[in-house]
N, C-alpha and C positions, 0 to 999 in steps of 0.2 A: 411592577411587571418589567420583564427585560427586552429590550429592544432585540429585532431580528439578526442584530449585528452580534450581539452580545449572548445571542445563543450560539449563531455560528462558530464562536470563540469557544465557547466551552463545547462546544462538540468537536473540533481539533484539539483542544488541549485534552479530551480523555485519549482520542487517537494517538498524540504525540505521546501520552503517560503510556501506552501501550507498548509503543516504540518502545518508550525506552526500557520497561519492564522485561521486552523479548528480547533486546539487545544485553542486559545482565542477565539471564538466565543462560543465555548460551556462549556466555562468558567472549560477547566481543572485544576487539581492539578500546584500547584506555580514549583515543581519537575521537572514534564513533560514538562511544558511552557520552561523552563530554559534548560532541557538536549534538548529537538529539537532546542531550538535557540544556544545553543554552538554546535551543533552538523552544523546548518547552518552558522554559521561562523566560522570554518572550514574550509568548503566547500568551501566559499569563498577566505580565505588566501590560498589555494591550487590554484585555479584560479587564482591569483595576482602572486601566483610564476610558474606555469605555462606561462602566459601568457610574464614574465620576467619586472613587473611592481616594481618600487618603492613603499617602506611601504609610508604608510598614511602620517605617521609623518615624513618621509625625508627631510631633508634640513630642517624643525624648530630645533629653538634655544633650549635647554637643559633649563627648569625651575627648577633652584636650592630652590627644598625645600622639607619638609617631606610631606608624605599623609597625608589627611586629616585624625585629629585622634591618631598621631605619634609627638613625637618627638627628640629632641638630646639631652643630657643629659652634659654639661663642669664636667669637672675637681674636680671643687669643690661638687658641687649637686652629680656626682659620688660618691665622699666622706662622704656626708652624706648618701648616697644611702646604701653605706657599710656597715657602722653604724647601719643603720636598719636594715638590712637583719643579720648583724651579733646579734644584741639582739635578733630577733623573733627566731634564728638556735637556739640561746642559749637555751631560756627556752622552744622551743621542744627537745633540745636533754637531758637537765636539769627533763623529763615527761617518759622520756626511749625510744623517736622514732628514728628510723633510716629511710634514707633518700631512694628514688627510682628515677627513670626519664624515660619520656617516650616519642615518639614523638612529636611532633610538630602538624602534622596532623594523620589524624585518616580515618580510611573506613568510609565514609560518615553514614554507614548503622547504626555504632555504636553510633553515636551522634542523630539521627533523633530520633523523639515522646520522648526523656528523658526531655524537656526545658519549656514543652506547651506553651503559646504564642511568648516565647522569642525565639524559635525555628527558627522566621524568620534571627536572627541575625546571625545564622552559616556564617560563608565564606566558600561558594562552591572552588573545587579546580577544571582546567581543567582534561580534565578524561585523565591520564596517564599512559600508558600500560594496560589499561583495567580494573584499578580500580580507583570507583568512592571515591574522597578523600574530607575530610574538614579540616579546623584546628580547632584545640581544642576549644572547647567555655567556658571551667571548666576546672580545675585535678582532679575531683570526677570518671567523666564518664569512661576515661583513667585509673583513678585508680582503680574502678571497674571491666574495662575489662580485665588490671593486673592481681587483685586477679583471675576471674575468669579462665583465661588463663593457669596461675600457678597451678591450685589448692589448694593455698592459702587457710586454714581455720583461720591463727592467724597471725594478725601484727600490729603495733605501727608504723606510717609512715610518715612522714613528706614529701614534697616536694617544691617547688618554680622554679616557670618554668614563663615563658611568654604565657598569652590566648590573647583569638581574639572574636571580635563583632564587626558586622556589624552594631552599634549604632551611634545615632546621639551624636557625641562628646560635650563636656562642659571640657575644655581644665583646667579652673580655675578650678572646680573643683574635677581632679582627674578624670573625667571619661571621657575614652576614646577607640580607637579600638583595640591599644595593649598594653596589661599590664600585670603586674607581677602579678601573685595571691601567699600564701603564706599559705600550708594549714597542718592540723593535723588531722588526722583521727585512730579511731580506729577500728579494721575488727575482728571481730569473739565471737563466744557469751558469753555474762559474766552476770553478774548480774543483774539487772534491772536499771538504771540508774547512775550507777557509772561510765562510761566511758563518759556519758552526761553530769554528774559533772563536771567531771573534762577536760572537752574542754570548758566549761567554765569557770574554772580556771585559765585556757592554757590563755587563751583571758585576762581577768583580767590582768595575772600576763603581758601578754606586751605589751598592751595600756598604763598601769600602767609605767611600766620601760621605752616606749617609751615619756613618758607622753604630750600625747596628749589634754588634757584638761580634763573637767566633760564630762564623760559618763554612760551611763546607757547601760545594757545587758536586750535587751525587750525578752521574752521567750512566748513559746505556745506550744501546744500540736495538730498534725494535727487530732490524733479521736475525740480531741473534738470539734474541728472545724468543719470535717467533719460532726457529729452529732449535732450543729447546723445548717448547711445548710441542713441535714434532718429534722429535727422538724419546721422548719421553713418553709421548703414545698419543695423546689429545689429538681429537679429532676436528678439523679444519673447523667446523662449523661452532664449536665449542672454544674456540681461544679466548675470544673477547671476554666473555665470561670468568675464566680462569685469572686470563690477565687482569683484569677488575680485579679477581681478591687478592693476586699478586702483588698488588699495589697497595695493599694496606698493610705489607710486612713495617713497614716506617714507623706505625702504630698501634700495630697487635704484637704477639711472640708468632713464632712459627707453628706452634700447634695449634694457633687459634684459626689462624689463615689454612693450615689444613685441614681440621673439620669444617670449615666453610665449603671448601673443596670439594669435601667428600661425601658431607651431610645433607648440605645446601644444594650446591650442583651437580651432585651424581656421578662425581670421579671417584676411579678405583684408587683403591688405596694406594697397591704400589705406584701406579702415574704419579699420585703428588707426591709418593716420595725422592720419586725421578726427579721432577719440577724442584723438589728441596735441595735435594744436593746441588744446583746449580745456583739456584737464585738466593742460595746464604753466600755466595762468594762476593767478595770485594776487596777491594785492594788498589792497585795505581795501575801504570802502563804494562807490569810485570804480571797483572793479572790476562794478558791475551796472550803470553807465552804457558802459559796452563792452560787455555783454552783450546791453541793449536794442538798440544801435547793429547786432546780427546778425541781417537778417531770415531768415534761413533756421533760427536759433534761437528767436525769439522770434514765428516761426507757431503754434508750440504751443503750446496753452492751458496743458496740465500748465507749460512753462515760465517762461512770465510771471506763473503762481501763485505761480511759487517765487521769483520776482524781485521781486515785490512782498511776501512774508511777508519774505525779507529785507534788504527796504528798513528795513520794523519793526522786526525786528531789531536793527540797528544802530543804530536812529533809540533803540531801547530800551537798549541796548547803552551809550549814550553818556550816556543820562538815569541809568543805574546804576554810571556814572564807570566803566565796563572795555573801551570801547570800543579805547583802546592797546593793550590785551593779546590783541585777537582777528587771526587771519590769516584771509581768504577763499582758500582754498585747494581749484581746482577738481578736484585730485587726490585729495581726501579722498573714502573708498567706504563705509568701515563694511561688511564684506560680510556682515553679519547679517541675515536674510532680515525680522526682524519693522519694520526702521525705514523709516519714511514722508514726513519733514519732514526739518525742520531737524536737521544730526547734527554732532558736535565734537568735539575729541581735543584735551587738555592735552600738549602734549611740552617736552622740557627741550630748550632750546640753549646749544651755545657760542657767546661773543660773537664771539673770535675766529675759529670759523670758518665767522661766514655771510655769504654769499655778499656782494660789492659791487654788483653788478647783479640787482635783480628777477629778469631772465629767467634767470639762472645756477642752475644745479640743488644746490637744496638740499638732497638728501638726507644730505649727509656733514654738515650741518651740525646734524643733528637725534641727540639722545644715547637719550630713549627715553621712550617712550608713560605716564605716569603718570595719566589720568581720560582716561575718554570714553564719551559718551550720545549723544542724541537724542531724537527723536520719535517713536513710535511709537502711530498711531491705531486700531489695525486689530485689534490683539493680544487685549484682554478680549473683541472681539466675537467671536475666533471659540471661545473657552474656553464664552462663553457661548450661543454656535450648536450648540456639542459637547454642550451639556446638554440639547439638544432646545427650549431656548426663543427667544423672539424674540430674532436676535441683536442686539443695543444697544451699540453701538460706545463703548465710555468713551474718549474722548482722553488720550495720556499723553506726560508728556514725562520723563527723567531724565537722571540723569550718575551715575558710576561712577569711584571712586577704590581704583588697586591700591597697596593697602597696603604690599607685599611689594616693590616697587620704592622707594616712597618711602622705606619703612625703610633700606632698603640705599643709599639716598643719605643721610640723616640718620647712619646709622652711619658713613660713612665719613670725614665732619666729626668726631667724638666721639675722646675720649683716654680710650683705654680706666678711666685710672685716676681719670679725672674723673667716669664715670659711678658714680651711686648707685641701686642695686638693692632696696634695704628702706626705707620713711618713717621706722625711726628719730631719734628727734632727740634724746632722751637713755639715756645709759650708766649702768648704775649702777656703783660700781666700789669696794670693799674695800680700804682701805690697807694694812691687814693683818689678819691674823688668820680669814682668809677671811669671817666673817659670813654664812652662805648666808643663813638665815632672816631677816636682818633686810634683806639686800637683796631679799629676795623682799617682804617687807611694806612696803618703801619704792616698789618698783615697782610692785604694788596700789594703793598711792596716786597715783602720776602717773596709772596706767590709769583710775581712776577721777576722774580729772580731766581726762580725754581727751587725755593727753599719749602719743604712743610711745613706748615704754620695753623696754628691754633687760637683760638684766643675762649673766656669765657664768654655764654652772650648775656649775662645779666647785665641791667644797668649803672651796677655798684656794687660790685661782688667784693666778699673782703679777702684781705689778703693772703691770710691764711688758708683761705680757700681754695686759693689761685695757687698758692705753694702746694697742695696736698695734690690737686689735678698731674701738676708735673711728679711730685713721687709715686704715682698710680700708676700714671701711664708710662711710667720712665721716659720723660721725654726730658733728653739732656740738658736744654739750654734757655735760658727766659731771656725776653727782652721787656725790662722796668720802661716805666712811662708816670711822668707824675705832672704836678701841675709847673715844677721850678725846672725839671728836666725842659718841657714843652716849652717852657718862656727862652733857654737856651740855646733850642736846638740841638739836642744830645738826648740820648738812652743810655740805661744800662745795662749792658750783658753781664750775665750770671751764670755760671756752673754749674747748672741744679745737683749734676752726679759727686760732684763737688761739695761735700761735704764741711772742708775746712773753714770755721771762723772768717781765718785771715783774708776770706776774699771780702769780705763786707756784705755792701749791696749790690757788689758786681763794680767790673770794668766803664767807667764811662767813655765812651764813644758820639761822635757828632750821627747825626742821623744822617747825612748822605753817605756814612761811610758803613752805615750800618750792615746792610746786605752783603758787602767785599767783605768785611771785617770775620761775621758769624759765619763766610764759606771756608777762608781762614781756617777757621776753629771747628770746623766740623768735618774737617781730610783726617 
């Protein structure tokens, strides 16, 4: 028989199943569907421990693996991991930015309407203590509601933190549901396109230093954008939409993104053909002297805003020696709702196969999206509208590097047995007799000499053994230890990488000189 608790419980939970039944029938917000059905199960895990029920999953086995989307990272790919992360800190901190952090998740409130249709992809968090949580889907959003929070009007800021999406994974290629992003922004206002420059400089200089292959930096302007989708007829309330399938020309042919267009979102035919004839154009700086040449384009103010910020541009572009590396590419959307200005996308090409003619559609010839930013002016003001104060527009411009792709271009160069996973540089190694303790006090003394040192911890490891560890881990350099060394006072240093016969058993050296000697040999 059920306790009077345990009735109350199921008599809300058919109420809350009601909710949520009336709530899909008359087709409410994706929001609401979601807080009534967590809200009803709940209710029901309350019931289950009320009633003193075992969880669902009791008694099954433990399936050893990551989510879908995630995964683990060895030893060595760690290593290179480093490696990456350590060049992109370089040439941000090499630009003047200092670093920030923020959390992990976010008031659901602050990430919602900034994504437009990617917005599906937040991960909702259960509501805890009463606020509704997500995690992070960018460090822009986050890093906007910083500045705002602070009253921040000026910063140079780098970050690299792990986001989150609810995306359908492609594991080969770098995209997944948690990933590193790796971003530079710069917050407060300056001159008209110089901090635009130079985050695409930023980009250049570590695609470049990472050297990931031939890439191209596609750029665009969103008032000019958005004043083609007015001239063309789209109606204010319908861009973001438009723009969203705009942005998958990189990936589709152009007829495909036009029956999107026209099938999907209910534009007239001729509009996307308007929208076509513009957003197939690309070319260099020479493509805004055709643009000026359109007066039907360039009656709009918002347009010739953007035609002259990107005149700057390029004119800056060229004084920061990357001006070869950028494509003006009228097909570029960014469908992120917060950018304002000027926006860019790093993508990897094959040489072989792009296209011979200009007007020839490039999409097969692009491999995959590795950074891209913009501008965004609009963003701290309304973080700091939401706080009730005057809102103060802070200008911001950034770029964004996915880590998680470029790694998987970098590993794919790499032999496996060439990579080194531990900064070892010397072994200690026992000729015989094992010696634990006195190889433990000789590697005491490299440590304290700020050398990496190793040693095996058996009590008698054999020697071959102690050879194969240094070939594994490539760690360059051994230091011999035996019982007639020890009665002398001397070791022997060895070459591991050092292959050649003629060294012997290695260099003998007195043991006080040992530490000077092996820093010596490892510049």
């Amino acid at each position: 028989m059920m306790s009077g608790a345990a009735e109350q419980l199921q008599k809300q939970i058919k109420e809350q199943g009601d909710v949520v039944r009336q709530l899909k029938a008359q087709a409410g917000s994706d929001d609401a569907v979601q807080a009534a059905v967590g809200e009803l199960l709940a209710l029901k895990e309350r019931l289950r421990i009320a009633k003193g029920e075992p969880e669902a999953d009791a008694g099954k086995k433990a399936v050893l693996k990551t989510p879908k989307g995630t995964r683990d990272y060895s030893p060595k790919e760690m290593a290179v991991r480093a490696a990456i992360f350590s060049t992109i800190v370089g040439v941000f901190e090499r630009h003047g930015a200092v670093t920030i952090d923020t959390p992990v998740f976010e008031l659901k409130e602050i990430l919602t309407g900034k994504y437009g249709e990617d917005s599906k992809l937040i991960y909702d968090l259960k509501d805890q203590g009463g606020e509704a949580c997500a995690l992070r889907y960018d460090l822009t959003v986050p890093f906007a509601r910083y500045v705002a929070m602070n009253g921040i009007t000026s910063i140079k800021r780098y970050q690299i933190a792990k986001v989150y999406r609810r995306d359908q994974p492609a594991m080969t290629k770098g995209r997944m549901r948690e990933f590193f992003q790796c971003d530079f922004d710069v917050a407060g206002a300056h001159e008209p396109m110089v901090a635009d420059a130079e985050c695409v400089r930023v980009a250049v200089e570590v695609l470049s230093r990472l050297d990931v292959g031939s890439f191209v930096v596609k750029v665009n302007h969103r008032m000019i954008l958005d004043a083609v989708f007015a001239a063309a007829g789209v109606a204010p309330d319908h861009v973001r939409a438009i723009s969203s399938a705009v942005d998958k020309l990189d990936k589709l042919p152009w007829a495909e993104v036009r029956r999107e267009m026209t099938e999907d979102k209910g534009l007239a035919g001729a509009v996307a053909d308007r929208i076509g004839a513009y957003v197939q154009l690309r070319g260099g700086a020479e493509l805004l002297a055709r643009l000026r040449a359109m007066p039907e384009l360039m009656g709009s103010a918002q347009a010739a805003q953007g035609v002259r910020e990107m005149e700057l541009f390029f004119r800056y572009a060229e004084l920061y020696g990357v001006a070869d590396r950028i494509s003006f590419d009228m097909s570029l959307a960014r469908g992120l709702d917060y950018y304002t200005g000027v926006i860019y996308e790093a993508v990897l090409v094959e040489e072989s196969a792009r296209p011979a003619a200009p007007a020839a559609d490039e999409s097969q010839a692009r491999v995959g999206s590795i950074a891209a930013g913009g501008r965004y002016d609009r963003l701290v003001g309304m973080f700091a509208a939401a706080r009730g104060k005057r809102a103060a527009d802070v200008p911001c411009v950034g770029i964004s590097f996915g880590v998680e792709r470029i790694f998987a271009l970098v590993m794919a160069r790499q032999r496996e047995h060439e990579l080194k996973a531990s900064r070892t540089q010397v072994y200690v190694i026992a000729a015989h007799g094992g010696l634990l303790e006195e190889r433990m006090r000789i590697a005491r003394e490299l440590w304290d000499a700020g050398i990496a040192a190793e040693f095996m911890y058996k009590p008698k490891p054999k020697l071959q053994a102690q050879f194969k560890v240094c070939d594994e881990e490539r760690i360059p350099w051994a230091v011999i230890v035996g019982e007639q060394e020890l009665a002398q006072g001397v070791v022997l240093l060895k070459n591991m990488a050092d292959k050649d016969p003629a060294q012997g058993q290695g260099a003998q050296v007195s043991r006080a000189d040992m530490a000077a000697e092996l820093k010596q040999r490892l510049i």
